[in-house]
N, C-alpha and C positions, 0 to 999 in steps of 0.2 A: 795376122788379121788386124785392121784399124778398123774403129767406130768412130764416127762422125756423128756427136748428138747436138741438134740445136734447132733453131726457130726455120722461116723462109730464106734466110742467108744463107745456111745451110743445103738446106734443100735444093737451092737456085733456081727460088722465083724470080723473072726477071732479065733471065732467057732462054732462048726458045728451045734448046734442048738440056734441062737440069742433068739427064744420065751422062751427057757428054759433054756438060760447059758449068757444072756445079764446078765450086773449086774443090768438092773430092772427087771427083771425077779426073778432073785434072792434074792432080796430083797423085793420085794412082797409078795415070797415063806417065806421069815423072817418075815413079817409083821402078816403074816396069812387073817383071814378072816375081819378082821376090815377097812382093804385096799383094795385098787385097784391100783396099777398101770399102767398107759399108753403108752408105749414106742415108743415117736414121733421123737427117733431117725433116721435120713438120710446119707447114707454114702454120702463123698465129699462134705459139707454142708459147707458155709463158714458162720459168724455172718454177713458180710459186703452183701452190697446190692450191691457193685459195685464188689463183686467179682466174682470169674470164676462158681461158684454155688450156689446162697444167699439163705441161710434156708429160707426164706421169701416166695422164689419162690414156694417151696412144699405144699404152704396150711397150713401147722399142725401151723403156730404160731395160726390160725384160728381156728381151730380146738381142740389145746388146750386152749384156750379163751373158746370154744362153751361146753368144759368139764367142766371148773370151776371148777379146782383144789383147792384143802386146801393146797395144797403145790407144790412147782413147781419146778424141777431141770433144771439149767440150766449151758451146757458145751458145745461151740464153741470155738473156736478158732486154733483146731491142723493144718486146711486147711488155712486160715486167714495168720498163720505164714509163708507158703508158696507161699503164690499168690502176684504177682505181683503189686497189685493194694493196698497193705498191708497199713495202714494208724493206729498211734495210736489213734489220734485223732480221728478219724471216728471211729475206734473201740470202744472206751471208750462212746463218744455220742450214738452209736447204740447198745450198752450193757444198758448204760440206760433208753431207748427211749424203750428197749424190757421190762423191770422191769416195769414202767408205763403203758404199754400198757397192760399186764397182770394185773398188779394192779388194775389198773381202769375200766378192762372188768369184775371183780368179784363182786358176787352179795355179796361175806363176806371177811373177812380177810384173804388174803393167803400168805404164809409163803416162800415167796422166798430163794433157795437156789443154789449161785452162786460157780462157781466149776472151779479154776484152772484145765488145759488139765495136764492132766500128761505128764512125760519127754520125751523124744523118744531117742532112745540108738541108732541111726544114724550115732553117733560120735565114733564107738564102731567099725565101718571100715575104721578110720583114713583119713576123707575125712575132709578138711576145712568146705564146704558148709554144709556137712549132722553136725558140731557143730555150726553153723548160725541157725539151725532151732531150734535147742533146747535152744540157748542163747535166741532167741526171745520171745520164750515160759515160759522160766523161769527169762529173765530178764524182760522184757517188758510186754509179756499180763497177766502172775502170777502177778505182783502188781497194774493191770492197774482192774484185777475181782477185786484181795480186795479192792483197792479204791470205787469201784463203788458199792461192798455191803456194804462197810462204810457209804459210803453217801445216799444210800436206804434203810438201816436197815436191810439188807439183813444179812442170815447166808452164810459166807465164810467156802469154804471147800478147803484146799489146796492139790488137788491132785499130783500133782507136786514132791512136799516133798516129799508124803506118798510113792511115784513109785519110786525113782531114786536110788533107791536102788537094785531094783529088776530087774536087767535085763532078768532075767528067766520067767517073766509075759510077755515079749515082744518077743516071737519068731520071728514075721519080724520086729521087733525095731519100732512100733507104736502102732502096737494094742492089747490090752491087750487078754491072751487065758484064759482057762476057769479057771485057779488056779487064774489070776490075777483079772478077775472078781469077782470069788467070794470075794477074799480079799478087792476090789472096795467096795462091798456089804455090809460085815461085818464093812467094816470100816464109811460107809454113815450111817447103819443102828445105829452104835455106833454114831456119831457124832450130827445125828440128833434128833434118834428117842429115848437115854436114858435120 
């Protein structure tokens, strides 16, 4: 069993079928039958408890505990970068307060895997504020994931890198559509699963 926890990226807002063109969907479909995955994805979902919609609140951190994954993906932060309430400190403690808590609800060894938000191409309508969100995401919580699966032995995936190239996966400049998914897919499935 995999869990998939994270915001609308996750979820796969942004086309027209999320159970069949989410990239865990897709990457399930790549796994074949030796897998499962779970997609505990929530659109609007912040990491922080104090923020304007704390993933905490939907249940699924519970719920993916109550699964007991062999391996766990985990991707907050695109909502985080935007809330008012934004804190790296807070961020970082509650990045690894959620790695423990999974760790230590499993009855065996699961394989966490922490996943910079990809970029968001905001800054691509020449607005100051819409290149504030994407500094934030790629200066501040991109090193603030790898630090924290440095220090939990966690696998870092930097999806950050892999997207900022592609502004063609971002038709409203956050969520990735179904080309950029699968690429999401192909590229988790290469990183993790070869």
């Amino acid at each position: 069993m995999i869990a998939c926890i994270g915001d609308s990226i996750t979820y796969g807002y942004g086309v027209s079928n999320p159970a069949e063109e989410a990239w865990p969907a897709l990457l399930d479909k790549k796994l074949g039958d030796g897998w499962q995955i779970v997609n505990f994805g929530v659109s609007g979902t912040t990491l922080l408890d104090e923020g304007a919609f704390p993933y905490r609140s939907t249940g699924n951190v519970e719920q993916a505990k109550e699964l007991d994954p062999s391996i766990a993906f985990i991707m907050l932060g695109s909502n985080d970068s935007v809330d008012p309430r934004w804190s790296i400190e807070s961020y970082r403690a509650q990045l690894s307060a959620l790695v423990d808590e999974l760790e230590s609800a499993s009855t065996h060894d699961v394989q966490i895997v922490l996943m910079a938000p990809p970029c968001t191409f905001y800054h691509l309508n020449s607005a100051a504020r819409d290149e504030s969100i994407n500094q934030v995401l790629g200066e501040v919580i991109r090193p603030a994931v790898k630090d924290v699966a440095e220090e939990k032995g966690a696998l870092y995936i930097d999806l950050y890198e892999f997207s900022e190239d592609h502004p063609e996966w971002f038709p409203d400049k956050l969520h990735p559509n179904e080309e950029g998914n699968a690429a999401f897919a192909d590229y988790l499935y290469d990183q993790v699963f070869r």
